[in-house]
C-alpha atoms as a printed R data frame, in Angstrom:
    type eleno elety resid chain resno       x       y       z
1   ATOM     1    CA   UNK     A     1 -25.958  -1.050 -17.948
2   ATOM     2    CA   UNK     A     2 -23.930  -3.992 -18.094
3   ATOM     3    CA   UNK     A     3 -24.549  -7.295 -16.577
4   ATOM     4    CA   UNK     A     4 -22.938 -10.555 -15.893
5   ATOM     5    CA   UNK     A     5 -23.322 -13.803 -18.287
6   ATOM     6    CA   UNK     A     6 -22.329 -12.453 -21.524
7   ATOM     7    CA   UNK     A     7 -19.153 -14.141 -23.489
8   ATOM     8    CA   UNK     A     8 -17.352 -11.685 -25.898
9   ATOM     9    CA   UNK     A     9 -15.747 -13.186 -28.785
10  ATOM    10    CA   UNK     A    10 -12.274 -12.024 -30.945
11  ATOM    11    CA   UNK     A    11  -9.890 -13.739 -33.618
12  ATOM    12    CA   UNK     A    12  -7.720 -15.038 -30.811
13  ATOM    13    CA   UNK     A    13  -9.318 -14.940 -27.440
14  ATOM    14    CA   UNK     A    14 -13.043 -14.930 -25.865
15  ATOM    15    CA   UNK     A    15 -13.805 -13.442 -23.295
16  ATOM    16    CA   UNK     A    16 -16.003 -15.178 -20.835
17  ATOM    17    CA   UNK     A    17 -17.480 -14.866 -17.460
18  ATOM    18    CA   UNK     A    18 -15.203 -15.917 -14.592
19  ATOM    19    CA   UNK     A    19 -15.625 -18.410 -12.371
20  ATOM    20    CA   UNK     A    20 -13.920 -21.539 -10.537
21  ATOM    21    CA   UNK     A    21 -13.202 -23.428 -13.128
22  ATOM    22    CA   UNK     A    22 -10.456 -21.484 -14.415
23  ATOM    23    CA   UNK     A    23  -8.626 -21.480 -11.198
24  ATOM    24    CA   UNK     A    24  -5.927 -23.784 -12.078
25  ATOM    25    CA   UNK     A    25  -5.343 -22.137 -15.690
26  ATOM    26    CA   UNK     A    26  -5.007 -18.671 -13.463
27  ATOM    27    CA   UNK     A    27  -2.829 -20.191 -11.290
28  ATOM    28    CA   UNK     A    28  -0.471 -21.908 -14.014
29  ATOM    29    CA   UNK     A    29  -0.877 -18.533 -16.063
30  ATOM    30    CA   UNK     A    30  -0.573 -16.363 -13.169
31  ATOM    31    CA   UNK     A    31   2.221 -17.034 -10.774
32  ATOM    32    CA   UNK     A    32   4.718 -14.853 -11.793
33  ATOM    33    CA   UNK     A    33   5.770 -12.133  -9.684
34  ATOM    34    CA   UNK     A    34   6.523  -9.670 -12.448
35  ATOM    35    CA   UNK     A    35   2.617  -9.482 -13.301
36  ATOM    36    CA   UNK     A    36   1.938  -8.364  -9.442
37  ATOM    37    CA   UNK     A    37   4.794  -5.840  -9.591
38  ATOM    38    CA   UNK     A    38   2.723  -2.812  -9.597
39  ATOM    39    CA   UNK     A    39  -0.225  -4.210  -7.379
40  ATOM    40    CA   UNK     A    40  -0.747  -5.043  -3.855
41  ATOM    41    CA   UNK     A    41   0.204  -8.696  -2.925
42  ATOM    42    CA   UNK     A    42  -3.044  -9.605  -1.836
43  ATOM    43    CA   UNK     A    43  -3.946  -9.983  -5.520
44  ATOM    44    CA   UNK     A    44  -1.049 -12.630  -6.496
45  ATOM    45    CA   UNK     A    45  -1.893 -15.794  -7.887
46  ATOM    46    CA   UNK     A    46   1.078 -18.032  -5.842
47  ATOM    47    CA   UNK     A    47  -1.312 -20.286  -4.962
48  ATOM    48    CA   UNK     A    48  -4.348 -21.829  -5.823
49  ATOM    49    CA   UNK     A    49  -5.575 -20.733  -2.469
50  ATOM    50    CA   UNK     A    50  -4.719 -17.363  -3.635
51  ATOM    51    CA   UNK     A    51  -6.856 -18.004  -6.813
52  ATOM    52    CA   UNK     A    52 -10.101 -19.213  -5.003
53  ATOM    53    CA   UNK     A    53  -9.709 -16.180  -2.939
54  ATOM    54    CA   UNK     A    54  -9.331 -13.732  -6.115
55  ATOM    55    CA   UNK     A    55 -11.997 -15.218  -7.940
56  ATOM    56    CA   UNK     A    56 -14.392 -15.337  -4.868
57  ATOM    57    CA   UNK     A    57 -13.626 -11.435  -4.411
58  ATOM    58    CA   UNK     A    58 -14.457 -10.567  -7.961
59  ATOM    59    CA   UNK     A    59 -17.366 -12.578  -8.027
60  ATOM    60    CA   UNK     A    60 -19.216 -12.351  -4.803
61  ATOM    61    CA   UNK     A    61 -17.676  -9.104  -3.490
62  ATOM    62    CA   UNK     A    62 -14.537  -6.629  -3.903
63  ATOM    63    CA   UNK     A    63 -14.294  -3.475  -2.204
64  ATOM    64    CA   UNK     A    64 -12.102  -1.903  -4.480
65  ATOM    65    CA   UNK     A    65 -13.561  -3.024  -7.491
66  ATOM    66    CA   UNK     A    66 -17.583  -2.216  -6.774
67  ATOM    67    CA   UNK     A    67 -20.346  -3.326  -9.443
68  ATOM    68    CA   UNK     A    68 -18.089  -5.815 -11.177
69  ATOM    69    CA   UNK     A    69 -18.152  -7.998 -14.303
70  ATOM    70    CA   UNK     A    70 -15.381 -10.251 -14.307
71  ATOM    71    CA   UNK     A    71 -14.158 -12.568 -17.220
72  ATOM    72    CA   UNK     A    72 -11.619 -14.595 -17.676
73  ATOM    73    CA   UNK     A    73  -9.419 -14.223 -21.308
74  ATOM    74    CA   UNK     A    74  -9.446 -17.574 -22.534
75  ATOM    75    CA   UNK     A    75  -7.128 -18.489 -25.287
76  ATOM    76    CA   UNK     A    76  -9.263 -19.806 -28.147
77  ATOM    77    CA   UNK     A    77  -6.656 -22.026 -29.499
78  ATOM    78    CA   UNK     A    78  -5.965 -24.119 -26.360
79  ATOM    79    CA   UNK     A    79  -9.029 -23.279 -24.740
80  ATOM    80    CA   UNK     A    80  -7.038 -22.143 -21.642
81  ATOM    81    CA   UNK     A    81  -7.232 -18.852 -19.426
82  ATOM    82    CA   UNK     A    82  -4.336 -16.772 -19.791
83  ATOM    83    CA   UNK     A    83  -5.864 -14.182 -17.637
84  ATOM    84    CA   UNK     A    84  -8.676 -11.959 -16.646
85  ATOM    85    CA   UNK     A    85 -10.344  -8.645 -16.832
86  ATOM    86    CA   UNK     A    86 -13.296  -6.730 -15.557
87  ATOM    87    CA   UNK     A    87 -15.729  -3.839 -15.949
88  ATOM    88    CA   UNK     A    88 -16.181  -2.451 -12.666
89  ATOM    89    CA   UNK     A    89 -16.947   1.314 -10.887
90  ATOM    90    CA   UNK     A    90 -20.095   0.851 -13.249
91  ATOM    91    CA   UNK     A    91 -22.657   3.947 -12.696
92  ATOM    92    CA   UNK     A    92 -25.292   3.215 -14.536
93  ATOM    93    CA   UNK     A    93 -26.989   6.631 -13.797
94  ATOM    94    CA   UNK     A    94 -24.102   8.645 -15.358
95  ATOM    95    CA   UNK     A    95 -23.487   5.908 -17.982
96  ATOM    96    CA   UNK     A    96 -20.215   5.375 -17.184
97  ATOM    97    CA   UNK     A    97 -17.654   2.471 -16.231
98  ATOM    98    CA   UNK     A    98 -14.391   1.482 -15.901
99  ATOM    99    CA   UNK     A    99 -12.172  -1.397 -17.913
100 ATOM   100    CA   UNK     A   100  -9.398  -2.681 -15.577
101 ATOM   101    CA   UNK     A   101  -7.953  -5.662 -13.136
102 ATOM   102    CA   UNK     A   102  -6.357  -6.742 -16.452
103 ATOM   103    CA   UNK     A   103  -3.623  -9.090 -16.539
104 ATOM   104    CA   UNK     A   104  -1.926 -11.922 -19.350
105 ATOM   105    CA   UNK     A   105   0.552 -14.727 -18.989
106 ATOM   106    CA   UNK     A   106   3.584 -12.566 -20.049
107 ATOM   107    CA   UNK     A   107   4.220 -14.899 -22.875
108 ATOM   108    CA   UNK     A   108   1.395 -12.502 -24.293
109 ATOM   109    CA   UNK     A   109   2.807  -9.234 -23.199
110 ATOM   110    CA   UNK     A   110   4.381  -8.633 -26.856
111 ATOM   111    CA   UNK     A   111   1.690  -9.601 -28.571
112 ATOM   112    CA   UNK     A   112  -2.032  -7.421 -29.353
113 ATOM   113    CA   UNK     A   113  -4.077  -9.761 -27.086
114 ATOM   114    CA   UNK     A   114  -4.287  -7.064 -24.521
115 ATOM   115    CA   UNK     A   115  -6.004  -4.739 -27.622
116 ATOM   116    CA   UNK     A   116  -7.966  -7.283 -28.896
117 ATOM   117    CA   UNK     A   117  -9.570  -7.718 -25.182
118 ATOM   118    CA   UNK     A   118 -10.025  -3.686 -25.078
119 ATOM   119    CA   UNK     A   119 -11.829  -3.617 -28.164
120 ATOM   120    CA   UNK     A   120 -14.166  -6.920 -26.892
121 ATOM   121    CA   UNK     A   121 -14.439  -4.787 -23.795
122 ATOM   122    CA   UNK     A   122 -15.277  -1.299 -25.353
123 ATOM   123    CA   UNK     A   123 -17.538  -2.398 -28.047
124 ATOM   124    CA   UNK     A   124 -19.409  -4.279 -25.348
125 ATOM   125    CA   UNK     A   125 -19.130  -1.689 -23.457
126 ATOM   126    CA   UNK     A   126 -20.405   1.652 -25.785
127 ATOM   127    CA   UNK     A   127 -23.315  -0.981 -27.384
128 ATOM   128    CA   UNK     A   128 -24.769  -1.174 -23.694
129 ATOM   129    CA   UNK     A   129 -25.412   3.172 -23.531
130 ATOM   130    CA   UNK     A   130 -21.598   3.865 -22.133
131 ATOM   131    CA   UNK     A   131 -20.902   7.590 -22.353
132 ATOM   132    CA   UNK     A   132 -17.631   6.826 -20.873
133 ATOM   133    CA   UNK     A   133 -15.081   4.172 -20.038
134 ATOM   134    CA   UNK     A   134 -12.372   5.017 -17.684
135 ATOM   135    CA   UNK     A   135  -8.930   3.344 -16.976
136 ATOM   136    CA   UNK     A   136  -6.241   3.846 -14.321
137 ATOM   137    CA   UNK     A   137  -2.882   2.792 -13.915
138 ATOM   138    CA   UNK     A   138   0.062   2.931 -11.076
139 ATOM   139    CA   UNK     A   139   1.917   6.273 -12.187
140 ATOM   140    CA   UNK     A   140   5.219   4.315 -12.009
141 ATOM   141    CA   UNK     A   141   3.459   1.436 -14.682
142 ATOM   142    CA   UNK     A   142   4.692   2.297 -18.133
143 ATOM   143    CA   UNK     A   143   3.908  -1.115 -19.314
144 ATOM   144    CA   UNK     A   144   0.294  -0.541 -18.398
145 ATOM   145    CA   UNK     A   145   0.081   2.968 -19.210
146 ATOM   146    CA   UNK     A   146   1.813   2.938 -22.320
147 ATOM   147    CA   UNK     A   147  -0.785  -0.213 -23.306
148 ATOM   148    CA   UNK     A   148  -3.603   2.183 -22.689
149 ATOM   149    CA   UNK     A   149  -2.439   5.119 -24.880
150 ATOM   150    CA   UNK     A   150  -1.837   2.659 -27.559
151 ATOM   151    CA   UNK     A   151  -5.356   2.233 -27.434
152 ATOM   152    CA   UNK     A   152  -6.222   6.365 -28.464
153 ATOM   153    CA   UNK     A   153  -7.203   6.733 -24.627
154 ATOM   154    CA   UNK     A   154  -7.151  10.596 -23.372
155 ATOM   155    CA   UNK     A   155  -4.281  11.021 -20.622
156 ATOM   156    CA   UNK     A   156  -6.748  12.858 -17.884
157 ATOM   157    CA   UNK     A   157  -3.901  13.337 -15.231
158 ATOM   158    CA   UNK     A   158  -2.449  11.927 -12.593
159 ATOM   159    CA   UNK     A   159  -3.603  11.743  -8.805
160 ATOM   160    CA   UNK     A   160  -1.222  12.329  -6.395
161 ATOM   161    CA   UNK     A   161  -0.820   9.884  -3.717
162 ATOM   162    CA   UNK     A   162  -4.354   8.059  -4.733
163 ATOM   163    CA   UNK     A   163  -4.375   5.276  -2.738
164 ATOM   164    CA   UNK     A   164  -2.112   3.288  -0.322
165 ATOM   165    CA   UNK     A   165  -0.432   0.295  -1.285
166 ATOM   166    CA   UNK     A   166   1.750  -1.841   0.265
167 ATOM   167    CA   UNK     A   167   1.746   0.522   3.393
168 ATOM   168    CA   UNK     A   168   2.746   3.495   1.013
169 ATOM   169    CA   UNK     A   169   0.991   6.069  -0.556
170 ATOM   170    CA   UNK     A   170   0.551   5.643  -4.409
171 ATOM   171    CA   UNK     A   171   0.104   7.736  -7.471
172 ATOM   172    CA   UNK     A   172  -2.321   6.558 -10.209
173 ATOM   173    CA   UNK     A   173  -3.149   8.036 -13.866
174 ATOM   174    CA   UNK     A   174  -5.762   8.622 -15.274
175 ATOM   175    CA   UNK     A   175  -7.584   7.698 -18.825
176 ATOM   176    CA   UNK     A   176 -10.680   7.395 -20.654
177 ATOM   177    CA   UNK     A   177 -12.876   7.225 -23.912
178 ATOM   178    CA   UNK     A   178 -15.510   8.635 -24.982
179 ATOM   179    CA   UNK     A   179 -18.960   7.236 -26.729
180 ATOM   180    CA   UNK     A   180 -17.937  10.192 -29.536
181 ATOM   181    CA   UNK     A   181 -14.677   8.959 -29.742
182 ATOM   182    CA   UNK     A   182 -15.060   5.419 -29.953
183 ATOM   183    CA   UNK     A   183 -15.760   4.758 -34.170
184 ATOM   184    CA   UNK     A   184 -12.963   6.265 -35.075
185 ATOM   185    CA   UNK     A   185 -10.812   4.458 -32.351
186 ATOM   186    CA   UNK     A   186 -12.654   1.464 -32.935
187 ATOM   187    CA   UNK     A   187 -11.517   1.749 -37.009
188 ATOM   188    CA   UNK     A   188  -8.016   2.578 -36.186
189 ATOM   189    CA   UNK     A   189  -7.775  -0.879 -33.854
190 ATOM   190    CA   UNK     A   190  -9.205  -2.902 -36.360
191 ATOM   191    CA   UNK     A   191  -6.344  -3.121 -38.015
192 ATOM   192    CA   UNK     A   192  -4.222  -4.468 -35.559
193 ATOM   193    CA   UNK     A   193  -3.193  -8.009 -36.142
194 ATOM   194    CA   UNK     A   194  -3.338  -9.912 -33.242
195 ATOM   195    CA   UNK     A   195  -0.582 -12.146 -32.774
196 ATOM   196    CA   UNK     A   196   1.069 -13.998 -30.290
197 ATOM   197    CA   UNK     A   197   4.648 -13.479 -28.874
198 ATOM   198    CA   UNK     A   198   7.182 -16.225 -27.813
């Protein structure tokens, strides 16, 4: 339903696929703790070791993220990566997929990058036959989940102690839109301006 190799282009960012060559922008963009609060450790970016490692997992093989598409968000101005983001859990069958692994600088975290990647991500997304596009979040996120209601996503719930992390049991929330839903989301995002915060 969606395959690797495709480059997704906005106003301020592209999208394009991942790979080696933007280790040392993730690593510059990506070693600060506070964007690996809510995440297990073993996906920091401290080190470019820790970046050849990342970018090997989401290219060649993650367990937790299954059937993945990985891009990196490359600033179109400096022609930089100032993060990534995947489709993954894709079930092709069902028509259905899942948006997530997201992360920015967080000189962007004030700005409507993050939504201008969601709609690259969507669009791409609904124009390949999705039916559905999920997204999940660490209960305790509010950054995160407050980002993906801004979008119009439908709250589904929350899923007590979901997964382990960090040696401790975790609960994660629950999102998702709908191929119905998506032109009139769509329209309403369209009018965000995307600019970037200081």
């Amino acid at each position: 339903m969606i395959e690797r190799g495709t480059t997704l282009y906005g106003n301020v960012v592209r999208l394009e696929p991942l790979d080696f060559s933007h280790a040392g922008d993730l690593f510059e963009n990506g070693n600060d703790p506070a964007i690996w609060e809510f995440t297990s450790g073993l996906h920091d970016m401290s080190s470019l070791d820790r970046v050849h490692h990342y970018i090997g997992r989401a290219l060649y093989g993650d367990p937790l993220a299954p059937d993945s598409v990985p891009f990196a968000i490359v600033e179109l101005a400096t022609g930089r990566a100032i993060g990534s983001t995947r489709f993954h859990s894709i079930e092709t069958t069902h028509r259905k997929c899942e948006i997530g692994w997201t992360w920015l600088a967080p000189r962007f975290w004030r700005s409507a990058v993050n939504t201008e990647c969601k709609v690259l991500l969507l669009s791409h997304a609904f124009e390949c036959g999705a039916n559905r596009v999920q997204f999940k979040a660490n209960a305790h996120n509010w950054r995160s989940r407050n980002a993906i209601e801004r979008l119009g996503a439908q709250f589904e719930g929350t899923h007590r102690a979901f997964r382990i992390m960090d040696g401790k049991p975790t609960d994660v929330s629950f999102y998702s839109i709908l191929a119905a839903e998506w032109p009139s989301i769509k329209e309403r995002l369209s009018s965000v301006r995307v600019t970037v915060g200081a």
